[in-house]
N, C-alpha and C positions, 0 to 999 in steps of 0.2 A: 569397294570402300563405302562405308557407309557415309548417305547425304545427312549435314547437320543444316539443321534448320534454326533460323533466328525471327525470331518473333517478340515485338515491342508490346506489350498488353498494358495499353493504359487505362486502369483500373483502379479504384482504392484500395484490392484485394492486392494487388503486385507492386505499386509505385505506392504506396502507404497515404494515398490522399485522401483524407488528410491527414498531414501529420499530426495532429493532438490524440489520433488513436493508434500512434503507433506503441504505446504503452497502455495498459489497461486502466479505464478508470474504475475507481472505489468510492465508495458512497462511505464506510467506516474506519477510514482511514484515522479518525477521531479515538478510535480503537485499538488501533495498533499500526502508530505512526514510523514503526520500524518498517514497515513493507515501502516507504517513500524518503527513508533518511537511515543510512546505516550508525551515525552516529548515536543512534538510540540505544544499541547494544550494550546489553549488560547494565541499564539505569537504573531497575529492578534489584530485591536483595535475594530472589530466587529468579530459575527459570522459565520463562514465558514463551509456551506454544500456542500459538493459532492455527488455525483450520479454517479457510472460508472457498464457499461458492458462490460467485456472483454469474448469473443468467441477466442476461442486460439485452432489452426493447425486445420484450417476449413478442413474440405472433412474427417477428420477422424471418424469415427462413435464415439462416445463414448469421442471425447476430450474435457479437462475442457472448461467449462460457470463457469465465476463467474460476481456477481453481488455486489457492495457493496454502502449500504450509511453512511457516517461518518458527525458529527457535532461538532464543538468543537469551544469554546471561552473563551473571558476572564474573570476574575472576578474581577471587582474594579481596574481596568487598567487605567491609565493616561500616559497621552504622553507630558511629559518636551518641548517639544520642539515648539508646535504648539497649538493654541485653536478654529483653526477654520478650514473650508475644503480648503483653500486657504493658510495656513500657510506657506506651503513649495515653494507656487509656486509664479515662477516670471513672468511676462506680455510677451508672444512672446517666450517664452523659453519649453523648453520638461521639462513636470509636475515629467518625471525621468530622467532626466539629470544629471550631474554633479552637478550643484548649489544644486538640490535637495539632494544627499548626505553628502554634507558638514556640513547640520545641525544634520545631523542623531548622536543619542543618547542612550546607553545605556537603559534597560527594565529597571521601575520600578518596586520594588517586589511586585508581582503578582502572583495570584494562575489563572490556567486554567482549563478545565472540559470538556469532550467530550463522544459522544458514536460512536458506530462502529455496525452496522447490516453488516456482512455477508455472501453471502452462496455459497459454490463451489460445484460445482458436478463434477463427472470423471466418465465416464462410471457407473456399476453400486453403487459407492458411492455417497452421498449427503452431504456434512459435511456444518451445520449453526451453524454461531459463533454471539454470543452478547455480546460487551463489555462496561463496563464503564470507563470511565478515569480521573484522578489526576495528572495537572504537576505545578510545582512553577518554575517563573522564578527570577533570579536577572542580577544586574548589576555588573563585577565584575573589570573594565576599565571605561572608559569615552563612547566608541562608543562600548565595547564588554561585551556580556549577555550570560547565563549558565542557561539553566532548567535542571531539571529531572523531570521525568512522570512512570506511573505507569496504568495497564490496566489490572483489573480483571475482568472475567468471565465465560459464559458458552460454551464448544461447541458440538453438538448435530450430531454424524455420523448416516449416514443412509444406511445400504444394502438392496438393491431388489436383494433379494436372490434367484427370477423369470428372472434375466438376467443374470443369471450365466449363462457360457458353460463350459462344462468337455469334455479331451478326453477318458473316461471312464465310466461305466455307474454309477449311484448316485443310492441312496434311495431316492424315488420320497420325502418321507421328507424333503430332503435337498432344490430339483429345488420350492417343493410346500410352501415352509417357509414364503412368502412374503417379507415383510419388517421386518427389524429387526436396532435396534438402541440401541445407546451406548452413553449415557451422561456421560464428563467428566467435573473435571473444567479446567480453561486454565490461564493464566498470562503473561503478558508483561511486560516489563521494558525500558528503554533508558535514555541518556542524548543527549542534543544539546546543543552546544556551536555556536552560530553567531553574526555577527555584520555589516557593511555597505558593505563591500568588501566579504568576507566567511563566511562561515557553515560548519560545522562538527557534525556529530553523529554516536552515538554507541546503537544497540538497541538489545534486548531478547526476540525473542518471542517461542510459548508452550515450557515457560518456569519450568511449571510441566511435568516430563515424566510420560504417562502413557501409560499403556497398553489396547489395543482396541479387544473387544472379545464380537463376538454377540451370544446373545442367545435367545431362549422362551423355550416354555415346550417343543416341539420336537426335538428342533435341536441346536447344539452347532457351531461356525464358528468360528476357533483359527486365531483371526489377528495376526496384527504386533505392534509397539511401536510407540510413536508418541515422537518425540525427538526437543531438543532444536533446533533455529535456529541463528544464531548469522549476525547484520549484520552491516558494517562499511562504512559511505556515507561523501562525503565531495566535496565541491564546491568552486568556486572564480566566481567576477565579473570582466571583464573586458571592457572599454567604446573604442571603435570602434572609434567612434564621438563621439559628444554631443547625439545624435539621438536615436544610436544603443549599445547595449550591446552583448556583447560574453561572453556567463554564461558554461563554461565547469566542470563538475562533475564524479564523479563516485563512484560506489557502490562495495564494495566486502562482498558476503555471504559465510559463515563457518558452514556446518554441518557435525557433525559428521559422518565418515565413510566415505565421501563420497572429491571429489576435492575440493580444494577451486574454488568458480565461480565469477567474476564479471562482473560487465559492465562501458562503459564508455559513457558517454553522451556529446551530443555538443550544444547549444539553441542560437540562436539569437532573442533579443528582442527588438524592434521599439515602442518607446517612451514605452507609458501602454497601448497599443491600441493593439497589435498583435504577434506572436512568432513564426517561426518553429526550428527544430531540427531533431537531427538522434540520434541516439543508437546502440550500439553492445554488443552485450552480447558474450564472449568468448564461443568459440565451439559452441554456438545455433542459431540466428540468430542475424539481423540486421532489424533495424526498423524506419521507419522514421514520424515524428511530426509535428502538426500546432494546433496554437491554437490562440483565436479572446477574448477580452475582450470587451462586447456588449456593456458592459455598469458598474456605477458603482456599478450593483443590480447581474451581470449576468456574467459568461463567458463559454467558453466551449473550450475542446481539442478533437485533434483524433491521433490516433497512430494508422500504421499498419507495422506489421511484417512481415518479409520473413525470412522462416527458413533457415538454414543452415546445420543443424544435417541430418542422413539419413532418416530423414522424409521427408526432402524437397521433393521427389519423390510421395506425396502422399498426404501435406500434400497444400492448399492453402492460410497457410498464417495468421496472428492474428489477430485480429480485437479491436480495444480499443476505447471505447467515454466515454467524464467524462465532466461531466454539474456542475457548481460551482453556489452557490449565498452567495451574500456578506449580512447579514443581520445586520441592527443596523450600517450603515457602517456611520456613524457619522459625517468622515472626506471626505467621496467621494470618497475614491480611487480606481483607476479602476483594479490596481491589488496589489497584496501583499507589503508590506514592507520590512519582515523578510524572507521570502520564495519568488524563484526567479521561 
């Protein structure tokens, strides 16, 4: 009969310490706030796919790659206020200007839908997550709207129990285990509140706690828990000129055991053609943004990170690109409405 072996590996790779990385962070979340709030679904009067690769604290062997693509739109959505891709715009004037908000109007009630393909790796873990999503929006003011959304699914961890290192010797069982995986289910939640000027949201994600514990017939690996993450984002628009906008935001995340973290965000936007920004995130680093709107089919951002934490010694740095297209885009618009 085969000996099972149990083995406690406390490690941040197996017990998730700490927990604030047991979800991946994002530097452009500014960008597409549906990858942190299911509620966002379908806010848009077309469909919005993203594409992003984030390489995070380059030079370190083993530090997260995450990759993710989301898609999400509306269901039987009309827009009061305009019927055609000219509606809003006036001859000689910026297509987001000032004139341009004055008509802005309250969501009609509408249901949204979206999925989310992700997959983060950390050293020797793998963790792919697939979700579906559910958000309703209404109007609950004249210019100001309220969804809630909702994101079940699955998420599938993976150990190469062939990159472990011990300071100790093993039973060649344990280093020879290969891979080993642990499917759970997983759940999200949120609300978003926005309207011409602000946003605000509240979101839950691995909102099931469960316990992570790999095994086969040889060998048993006692992880750790995978805990809720809670997280609180809110924004204003402010008009510069006619021309340029200052969109200043910030995020605060809540997980258990651990500080509370936020960050604070800055963006400057020129007309719907272009953006940059900076970011800081308390105690880790500091990051700065640009991003180009090609077209009314197309746009793309880049983020790059400088740590701060005592990695900076070691580490060079984050890398973020996120490629958007606008599909169904009906009205023309070169960038979002609802999301800045």
């Amino acid at each position: 009969m085969k000996r099972k072996v149990v083995l406690a590996i406390v490690t941040s790779f197996i017990c998730f310490v700490p927990y604030a990385q047991q979800l991946p962070h994002y530097t452009q979340y500014v960008l597409n706030n549906f990858i942190l709030n299911p509620a966002v679904a379908g806010i848009e009067n077309y469909t919005d796919v993203k594409i992003s690769h984030r390489h995070q604290w380059v030079g370190i062997d083993g530090a997260p790659v995450t990759t993710y693509l989301t898609i999400h739109g509306p269901i039987k959505k009309s827009d009061y206020a305009r019927e055609t891709a000219t509606g809003f715009r006036a001859e000689g004037e910026n297509p987001r200007g000032k004139a341009y908000w004055q008509n802005y109007e309250k969501a009609d009630p509408h249901a949204g839908i979206g999925l989310t393909i992700l997959n983060d790796r950390t050293g020797p873990l793998n963790r792919f997550s697939a979700y579906g999503t559910y958000a309703y929006h209404i109007g609950i003011s004249s210019k100001t709207s309220l969804s809630a959304g909702i994101s079940a699914g699955i998420k599938n961890t993976t150990l190469n129990a062939g990159k472990l290192s011990f300071d100790v010797p093993v039973d060649p069982a344990v280093a020879g285990s290969g891979y080993l995986n642990r499917l759970t289910p997983d759940m999200n939640a949120g609300i978003w509140l926005y309207s011409a000027d602000y946003f605000a949201g509240l979101s839950a994600q691995n909102i099931i706690p469960s316990k992570i514990k790999f095994s086969e017939d040889t060998v048993k690996l006692a992880g750790g828990r995978q805990i809720p993450h809670m997280f609180l984002t809110a924004g204003y628009r402010f008009f510069v000129n006619d021309d340029v906008s200052f969109l200043p935001s910030a995020l605060i995340k809540y997980v258990t055991s651990t500080p509370v973290s936020f960050d604070v965000n800055a963006k400057l936007q020129y007309r719907d053609f272009l953006w940059v920004g900076a970011s800081m995130r308390y105690k880790d680093s500091w990051a700065a943004m640009a991003g180009l709107n090609i077209s009314n089919a197309i746009n793309i951002g880049y983020s790059y990170d400088i740590t701060t934490s005592q990695l900076n010694t070691v580490s060079r740095g984050s890398h973020e690109i996120v490629v958007g297209f606008l599909l169904g885009n009906r009205f023309g618009d070169w960038c979002p409405r609802n999301l800045w």
